[in-house]
Structures are given as C-alpha cells and as structure tokens.
BARODO-586409 format. One record per residue (C-alpha): residue in one letter; x, y, z. Coordinates in Angstrom, 1 decimal, m for minus. Layout:
N
+------+--------+--------+--------+
| resn |      x |      y |      z |
+------+--------+--------+--------+
|    A |      X |      Y |      Z |
...
+------+--------+--------+--------+
***
This chain:
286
+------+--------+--------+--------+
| resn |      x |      y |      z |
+------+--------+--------+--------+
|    X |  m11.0 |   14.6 |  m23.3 |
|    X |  m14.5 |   13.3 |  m22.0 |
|    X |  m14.2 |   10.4 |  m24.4 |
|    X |  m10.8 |    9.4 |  m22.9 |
|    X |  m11.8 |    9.9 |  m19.3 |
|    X |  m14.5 |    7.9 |  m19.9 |
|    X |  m12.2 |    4.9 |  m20.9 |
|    X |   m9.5 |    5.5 |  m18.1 |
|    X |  m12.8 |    4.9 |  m15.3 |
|    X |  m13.9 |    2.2 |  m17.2 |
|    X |  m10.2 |    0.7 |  m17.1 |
|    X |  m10.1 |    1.7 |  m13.6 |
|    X |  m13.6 |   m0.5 |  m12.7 |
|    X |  m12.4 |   m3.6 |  m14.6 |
|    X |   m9.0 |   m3.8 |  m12.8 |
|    X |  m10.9 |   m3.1 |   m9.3 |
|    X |  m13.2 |   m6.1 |  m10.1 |
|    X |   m9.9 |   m7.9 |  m10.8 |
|    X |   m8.5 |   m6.8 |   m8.1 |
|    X |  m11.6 |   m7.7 |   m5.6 |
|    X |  m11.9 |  m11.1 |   m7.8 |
|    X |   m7.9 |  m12.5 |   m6.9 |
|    X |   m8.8 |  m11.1 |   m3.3 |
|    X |  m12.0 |  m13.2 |   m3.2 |
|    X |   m9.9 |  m15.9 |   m4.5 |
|    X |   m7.4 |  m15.9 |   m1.4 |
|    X |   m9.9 |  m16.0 |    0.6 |
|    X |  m12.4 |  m18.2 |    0.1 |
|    X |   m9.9 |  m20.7 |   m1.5 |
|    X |   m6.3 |  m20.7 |    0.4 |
|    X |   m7.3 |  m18.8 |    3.6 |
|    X |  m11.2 |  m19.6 |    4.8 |
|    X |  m10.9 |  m23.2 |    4.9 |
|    X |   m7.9 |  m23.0 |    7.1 |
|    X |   m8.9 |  m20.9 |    9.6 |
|    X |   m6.9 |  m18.0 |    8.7 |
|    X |   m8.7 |  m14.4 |    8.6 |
|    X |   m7.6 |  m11.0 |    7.0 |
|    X |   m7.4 |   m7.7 |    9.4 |
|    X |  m10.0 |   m5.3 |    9.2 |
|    X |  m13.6 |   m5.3 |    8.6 |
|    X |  m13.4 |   m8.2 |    6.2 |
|    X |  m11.4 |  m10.2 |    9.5 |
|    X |  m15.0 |   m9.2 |   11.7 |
|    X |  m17.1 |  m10.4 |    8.6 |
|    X |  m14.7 |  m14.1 |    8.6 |
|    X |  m15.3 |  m14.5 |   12.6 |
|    X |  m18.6 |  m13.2 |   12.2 |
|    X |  m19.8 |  m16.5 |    9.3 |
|    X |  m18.4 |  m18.4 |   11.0 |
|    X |  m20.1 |  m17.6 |   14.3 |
|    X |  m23.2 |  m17.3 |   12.7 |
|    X |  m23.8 |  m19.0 |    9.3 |
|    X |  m24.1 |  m15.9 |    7.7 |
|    X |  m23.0 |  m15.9 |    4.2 |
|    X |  m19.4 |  m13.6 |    3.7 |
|    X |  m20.5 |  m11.7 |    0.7 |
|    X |  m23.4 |  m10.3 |    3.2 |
|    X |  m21.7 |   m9.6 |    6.2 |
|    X |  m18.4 |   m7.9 |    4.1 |
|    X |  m21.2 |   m5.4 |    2.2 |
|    X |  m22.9 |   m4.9 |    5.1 |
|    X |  m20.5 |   m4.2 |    7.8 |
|    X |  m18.3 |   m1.7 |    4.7 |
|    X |  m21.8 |    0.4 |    4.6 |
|    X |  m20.9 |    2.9 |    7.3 |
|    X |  m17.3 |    3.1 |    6.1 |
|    X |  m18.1 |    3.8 |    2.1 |
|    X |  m20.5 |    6.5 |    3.7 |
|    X |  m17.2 |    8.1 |    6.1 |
|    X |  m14.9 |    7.7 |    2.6 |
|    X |  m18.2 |    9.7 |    0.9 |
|    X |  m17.9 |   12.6 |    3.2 |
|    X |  m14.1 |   12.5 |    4.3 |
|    X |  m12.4 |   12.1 |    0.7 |
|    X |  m15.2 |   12.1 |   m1.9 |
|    X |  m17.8 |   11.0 |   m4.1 |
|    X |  m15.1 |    9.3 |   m7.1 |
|    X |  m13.4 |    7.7 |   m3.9 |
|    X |  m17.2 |    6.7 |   m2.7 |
|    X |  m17.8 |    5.0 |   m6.1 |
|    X |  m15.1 |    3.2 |   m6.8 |
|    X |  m14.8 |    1.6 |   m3.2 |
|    X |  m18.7 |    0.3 |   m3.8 |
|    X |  m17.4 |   m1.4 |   m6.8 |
|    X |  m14.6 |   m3.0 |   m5.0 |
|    X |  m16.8 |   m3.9 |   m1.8 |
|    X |  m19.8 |   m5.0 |   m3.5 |
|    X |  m17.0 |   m7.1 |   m6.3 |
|    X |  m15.3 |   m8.7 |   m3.3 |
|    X |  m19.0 |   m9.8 |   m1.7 |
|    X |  m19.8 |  m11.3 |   m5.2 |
|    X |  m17.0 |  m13.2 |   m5.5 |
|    X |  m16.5 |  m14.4 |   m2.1 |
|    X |  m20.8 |  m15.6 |   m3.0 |
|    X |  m19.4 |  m17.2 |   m6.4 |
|    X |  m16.3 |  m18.4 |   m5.3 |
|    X |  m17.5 |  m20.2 |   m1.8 |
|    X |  m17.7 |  m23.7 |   m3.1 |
|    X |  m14.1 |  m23.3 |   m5.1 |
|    X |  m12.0 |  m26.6 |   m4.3 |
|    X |   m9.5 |  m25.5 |   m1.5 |
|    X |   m5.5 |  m25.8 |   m3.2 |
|    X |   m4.1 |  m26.1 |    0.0 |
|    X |   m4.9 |  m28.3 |    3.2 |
|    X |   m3.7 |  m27.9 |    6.9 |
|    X |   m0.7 |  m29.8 |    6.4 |
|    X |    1.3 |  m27.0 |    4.7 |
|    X |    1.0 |  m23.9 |    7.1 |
|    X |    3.4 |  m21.9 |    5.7 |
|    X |    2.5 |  m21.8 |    2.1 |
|    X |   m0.9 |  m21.2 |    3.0 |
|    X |    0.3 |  m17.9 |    4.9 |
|    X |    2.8 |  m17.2 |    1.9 |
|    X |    0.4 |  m18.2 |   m1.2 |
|    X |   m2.7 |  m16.5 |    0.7 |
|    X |   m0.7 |  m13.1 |    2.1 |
|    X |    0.8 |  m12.5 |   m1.6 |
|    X |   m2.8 |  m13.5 |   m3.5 |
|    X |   m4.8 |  m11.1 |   m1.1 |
|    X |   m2.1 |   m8.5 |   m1.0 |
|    X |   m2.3 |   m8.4 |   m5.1 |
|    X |   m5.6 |   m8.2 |   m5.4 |
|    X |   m6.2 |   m5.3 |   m2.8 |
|    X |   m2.7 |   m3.7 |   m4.1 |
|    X |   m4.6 |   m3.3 |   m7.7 |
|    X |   m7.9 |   m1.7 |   m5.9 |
|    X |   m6.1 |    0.3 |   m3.8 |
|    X |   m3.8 |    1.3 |   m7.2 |
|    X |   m7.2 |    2.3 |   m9.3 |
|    X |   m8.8 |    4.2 |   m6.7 |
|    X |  m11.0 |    1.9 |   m4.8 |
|    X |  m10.6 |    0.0 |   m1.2 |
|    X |  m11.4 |   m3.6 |   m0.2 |
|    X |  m11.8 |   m2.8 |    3.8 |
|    X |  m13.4 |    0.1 |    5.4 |
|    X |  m10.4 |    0.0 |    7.9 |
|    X |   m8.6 |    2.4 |    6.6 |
|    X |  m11.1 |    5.3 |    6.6 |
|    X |  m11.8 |    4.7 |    9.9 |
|    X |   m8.3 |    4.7 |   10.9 |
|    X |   m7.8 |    8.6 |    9.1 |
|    X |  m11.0 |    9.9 |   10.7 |
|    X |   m9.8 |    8.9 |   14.6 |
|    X |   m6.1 |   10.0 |   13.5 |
|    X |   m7.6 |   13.2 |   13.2 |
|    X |   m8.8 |   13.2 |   17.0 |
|    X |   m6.3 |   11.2 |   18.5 |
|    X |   m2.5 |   11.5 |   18.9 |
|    X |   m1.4 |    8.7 |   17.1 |
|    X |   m0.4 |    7.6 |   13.0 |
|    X |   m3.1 |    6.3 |   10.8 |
|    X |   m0.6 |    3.2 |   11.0 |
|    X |   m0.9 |    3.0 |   14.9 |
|    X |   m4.4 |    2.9 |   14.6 |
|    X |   m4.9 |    0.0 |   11.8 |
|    X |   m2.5 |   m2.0 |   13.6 |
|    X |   m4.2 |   m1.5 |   16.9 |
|    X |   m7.7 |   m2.1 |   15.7 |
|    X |   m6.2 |   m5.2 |   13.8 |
|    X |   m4.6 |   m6.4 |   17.2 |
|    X |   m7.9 |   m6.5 |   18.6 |
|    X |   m9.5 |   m8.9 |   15.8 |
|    X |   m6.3 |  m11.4 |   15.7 |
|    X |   m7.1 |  m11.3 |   19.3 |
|    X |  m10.7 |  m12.6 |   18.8 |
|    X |   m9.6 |  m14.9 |   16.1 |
|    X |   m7.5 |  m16.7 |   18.5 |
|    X |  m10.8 |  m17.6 |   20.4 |
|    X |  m12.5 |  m18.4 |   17.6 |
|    X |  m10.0 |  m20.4 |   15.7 |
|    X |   m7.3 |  m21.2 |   17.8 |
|    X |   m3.7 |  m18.8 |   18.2 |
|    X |   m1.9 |  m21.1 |   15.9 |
|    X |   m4.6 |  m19.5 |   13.0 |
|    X |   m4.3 |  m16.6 |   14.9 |
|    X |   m0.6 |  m16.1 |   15.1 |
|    X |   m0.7 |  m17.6 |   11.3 |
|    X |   m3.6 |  m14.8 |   10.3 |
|    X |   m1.0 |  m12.2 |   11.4 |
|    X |    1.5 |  m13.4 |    9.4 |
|    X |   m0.6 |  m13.4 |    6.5 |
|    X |   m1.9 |   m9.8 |    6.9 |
|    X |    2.0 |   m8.6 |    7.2 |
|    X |    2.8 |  m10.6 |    4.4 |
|    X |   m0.3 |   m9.1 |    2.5 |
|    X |    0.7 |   m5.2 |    3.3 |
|    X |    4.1 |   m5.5 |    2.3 |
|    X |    2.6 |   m7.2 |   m1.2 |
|    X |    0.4 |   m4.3 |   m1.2 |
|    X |    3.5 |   m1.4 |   m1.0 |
|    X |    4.8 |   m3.5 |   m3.6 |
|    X |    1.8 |   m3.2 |   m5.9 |
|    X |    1.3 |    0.7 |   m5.6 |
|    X |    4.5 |    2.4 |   m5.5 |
|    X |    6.6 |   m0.8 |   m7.5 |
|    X |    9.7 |   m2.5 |   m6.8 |
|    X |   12.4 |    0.8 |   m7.4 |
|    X |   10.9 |    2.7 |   m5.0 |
|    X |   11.4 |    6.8 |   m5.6 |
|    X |   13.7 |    8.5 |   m3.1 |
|    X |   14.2 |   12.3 |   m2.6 |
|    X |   18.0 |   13.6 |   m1.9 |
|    X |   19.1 |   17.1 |   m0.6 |
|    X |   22.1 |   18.2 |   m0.5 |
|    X |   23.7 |   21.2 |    1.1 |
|    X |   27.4 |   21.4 |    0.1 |
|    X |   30.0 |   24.0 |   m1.0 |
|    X |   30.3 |   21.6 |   m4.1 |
|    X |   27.0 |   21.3 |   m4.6 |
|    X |   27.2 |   22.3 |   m8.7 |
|    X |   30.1 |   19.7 |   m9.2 |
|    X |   28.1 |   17.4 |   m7.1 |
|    X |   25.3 |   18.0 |   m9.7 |
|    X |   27.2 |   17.3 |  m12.6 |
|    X |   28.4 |   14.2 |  m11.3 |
|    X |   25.1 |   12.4 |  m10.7 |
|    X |   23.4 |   13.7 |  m14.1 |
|    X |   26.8 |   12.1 |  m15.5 |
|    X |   27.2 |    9.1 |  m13.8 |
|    X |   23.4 |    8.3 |  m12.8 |
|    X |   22.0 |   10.1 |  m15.8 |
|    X |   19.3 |   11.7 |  m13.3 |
|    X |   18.5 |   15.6 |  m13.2 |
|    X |   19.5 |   18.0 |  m10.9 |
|    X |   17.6 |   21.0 |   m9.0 |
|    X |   19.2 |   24.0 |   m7.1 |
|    X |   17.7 |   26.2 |   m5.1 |
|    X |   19.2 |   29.5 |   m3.0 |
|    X |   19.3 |   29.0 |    0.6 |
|    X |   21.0 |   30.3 |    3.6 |
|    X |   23.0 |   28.9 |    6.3 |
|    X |   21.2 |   29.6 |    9.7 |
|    X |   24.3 |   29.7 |   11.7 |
|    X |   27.0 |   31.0 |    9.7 |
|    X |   24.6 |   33.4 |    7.4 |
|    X |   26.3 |   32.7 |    4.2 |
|    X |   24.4 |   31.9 |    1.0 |
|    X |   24.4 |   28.6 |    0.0 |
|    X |   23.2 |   26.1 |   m3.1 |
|    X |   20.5 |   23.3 |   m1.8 |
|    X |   21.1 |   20.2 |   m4.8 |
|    X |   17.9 |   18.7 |   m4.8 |
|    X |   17.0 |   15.0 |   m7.3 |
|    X |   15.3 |   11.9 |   m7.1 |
|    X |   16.5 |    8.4 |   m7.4 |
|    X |   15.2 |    4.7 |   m7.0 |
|    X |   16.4 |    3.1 |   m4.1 |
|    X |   18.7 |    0.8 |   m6.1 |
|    X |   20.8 |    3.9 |   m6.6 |
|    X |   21.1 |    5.3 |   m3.3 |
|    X |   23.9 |    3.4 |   m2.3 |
|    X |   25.7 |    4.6 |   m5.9 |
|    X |   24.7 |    8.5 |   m5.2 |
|    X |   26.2 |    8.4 |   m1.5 |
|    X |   29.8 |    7.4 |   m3.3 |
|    X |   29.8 |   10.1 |   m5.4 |
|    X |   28.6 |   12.8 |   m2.7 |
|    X |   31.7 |   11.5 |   m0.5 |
|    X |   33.9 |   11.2 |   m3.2 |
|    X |   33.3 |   15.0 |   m4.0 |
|    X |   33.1 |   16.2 |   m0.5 |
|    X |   32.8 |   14.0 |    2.6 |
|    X |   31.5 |   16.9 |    5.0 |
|    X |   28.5 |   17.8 |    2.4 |
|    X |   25.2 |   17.5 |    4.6 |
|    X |   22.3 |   14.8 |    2.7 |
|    X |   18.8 |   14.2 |    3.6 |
|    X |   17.4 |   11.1 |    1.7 |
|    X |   13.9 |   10.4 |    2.1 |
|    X |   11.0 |    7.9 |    0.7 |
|    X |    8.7 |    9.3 |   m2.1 |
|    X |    5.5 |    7.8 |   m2.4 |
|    X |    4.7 |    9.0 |   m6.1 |
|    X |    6.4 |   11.0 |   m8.8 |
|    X |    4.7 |   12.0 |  m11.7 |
|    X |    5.5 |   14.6 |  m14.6 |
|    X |    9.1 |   16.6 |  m14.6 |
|    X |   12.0 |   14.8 |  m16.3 |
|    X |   12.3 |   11.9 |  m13.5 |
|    X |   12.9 |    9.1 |  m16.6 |
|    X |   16.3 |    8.1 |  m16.3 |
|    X |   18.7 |    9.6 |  m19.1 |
|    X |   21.2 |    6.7 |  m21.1 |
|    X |   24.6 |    7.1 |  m19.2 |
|    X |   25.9 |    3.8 |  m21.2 |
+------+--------+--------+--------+
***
C-alpha cells in the first residue's frame, strides 16, 4: 500500500510539472509578447514585470507565498505541497522559457486568445486535476466567501475584474478586452480537463411509475437504478424516489423515456462534479 502511494504522488508531481510547464509555455510564448495577461495573481505578477523589470518567475513565487501559506492552514498540508510544486514549476519555466521564439505575432488576435486560453487552460486543468494550483486566487477567493455573502465565483471574477481593469492601463483595452477573452476561454478548458467532456448528471424522480420507470432506463440506457422510501408532504402517501446518474449526452434520451412512461412524473436533474466507486460504468444495451 505504501509502495503504491508512493508512485501515485510521484505520478501526481510529474503531471503537475507538466502541467505548470504547457502553462509556462502559453505564457511566455503565445500570451506575454502580445500583451495579453492571465487573471489572478499570475495577471499582478505580468503587469507587475512589465512595470518593473522584474523577472516573472520571481514575482509569480513571490506574490503565491501568502496564498500556499492560506491553502496550508485552510485545506492542508498535501494541498500545501503540491501547490509549491506547481508554483515554484510554473516560476521555473516561465525563467527557462522567457527567451522561447514567440509562434504568434500581433497580426492574428484571435488565435492568440484561442491558441493561448486552451494551452493555459490545459496546463492549469492537469495541476488543478493532480492536486496542486497554479494561482493563489482561488484560496483567497474561499477564505473571503466565508465572510462575505457572495460565491467563491463572484469573488474570482470580481477580483479578476479589477486586474483586466489595470491591464487596460498598462497595455491598452484591446489586450485588455483580449486578456478576458483568454481567461474565459482558459476556465472553460479547465472544466473540461477535470470533470471531462460527458459530464456526470444526477436524476430524481418522484413518480407513481417510478419502478417501471427504473426498468426502462437500466434497459434502454443500461445505467442503474436507486429507490429510496419517501413521503409526499402534501398528500401524505408513501411514495418511491428513483434516483441514477447519467452523462449529459443522455439526458435528453432519459427525459423521453420518463414522459413516455408518465408525463406528470416530477424530475430534478442536476450537475455532478465527480463520481467515483458504485456501479456508474455504463452496462452493454447493444
């Protein structure tokens, strides 16, 4: 057991270095040189070389310090650790990679926001994936969700407002308008990276039918099927709750057999950021 969790963090370091590596990449080769910044502490660190000469690797370990030491006390030493990799990976390479022949000039706008969005949001995508982070953002952003009323989401795109703003001094609002492009581009890359392209979705049903429901889908979808007792609040009757996840590409699929079987049947279908474990692999229907 030691032996094998021993290789799985050594597995999980080399794919952060990658990671920090093809994000050092986007940057210093695609994104830099044309005046287009990432969000975040590593956005400050851009604006801030470029104010003051200071080399990017410096100012990105630097300025994450604080941040590593907030993910230390707020999530934990293993969290701690791998993030220092990442960081101190992403300085190195930004250091090794700073003289790397640019692929793109000014002339092609929008494939420097495409090319450099989808190379940056990789590269964090597989940190983020293995454990680590790239930008001490993101811990901030939990901490003050905690003591103010707004989403961890609200607050990262506030904070990130605030920097595009800046850049637009610094740069110009083309880059800026162009750097926000790029970060949007970059977080949907990064969704993409950790929870994959079929996205997981959770469905419950409450119907009269629900067992023939149920038989339906692990039929005609091949997925399993969960029921629980419950209780209608309003008419006091006991009732089944049909519960099973799906990928997003058979949503549409599941919603034709629920209204095929009964049309009044009561569905909640929500995202799922993870599943692990149970029988979730999709059975042969064919």
């Amino acid at each position: 057991m030691k032996k094998g969790k021993l290789s799985e963090t050594i597995r999980k370091f080399i794919m952060i270095v990658i990671g920090a590596a093809i994000a050092g990449y986007a940057l210093e080769a695609v994104l830099i040189p044309n005046n287009v910044i990432d969000g975040g502490v590593t956005g400050i660190s851009i604006m801030g070389a470029h104010l003051f000469g200071i080399p990017l690797g410096v100012l990105l370990f630097i300025l994450n310090i604080p941040f590593v030491y907030i993910g230390y006390k707020q999530v934990g030493r293993t969290f701690a650790l791998m993030s220092s990799v990442g960081i101190a990976a992403l300085s190195i390479a930004t250091v090794l990679l700073h003289d790397v022949e640019t692929i793109l000039g000014p002339s092609d706008p929008l494939l420097i926001v495409l090319s450099g969005g989808i190379l940056l949001g990789v590269g964090i995508g597989i940190v983020l994936r293995n454990g680590g982070a790239l930008d001490g953002t993101e811990v901030l952003a939990v901490l003050l969700s905690r003591k103010v009323p707004f989403s961890v989401g609200d607050i990262i795109l506030f904070i990130n407002a605030f920097i595009f703003l800046g850049a637009s001094f610094i740069f110009g609002l083309e880059s800026a308008l162009y750097s926000a492009l790029t970060y949007y581009i970059a977080k949907n890359v990064i969704d993409i990276i950790q929870v994959g392209l079929e996205k997981s979705k959770e469905v419950r049903v409450v119907s009269a039918k629900s067992e023939e429901i149920g038989d339906a889908i692990q039929a005609r979808l091949g997925r399993g099927v969960t029921y629980t007792k419950g209780r209608g609040g309003f008419s006091n009757e006991p009732t089944e709750v049909l519960y099973c996840v799906i990928n997003r590409m058979e949503e549409t699929k599941l919603v034709s057999i629920i209204k095929d079987i009964d049309d009044g049947a009561f569905v909640v279908i929500s995202d799922v950021s993870e599943v692990r474990g149970g029988n979730f692999k999709k059975r042969d229907i064919h």
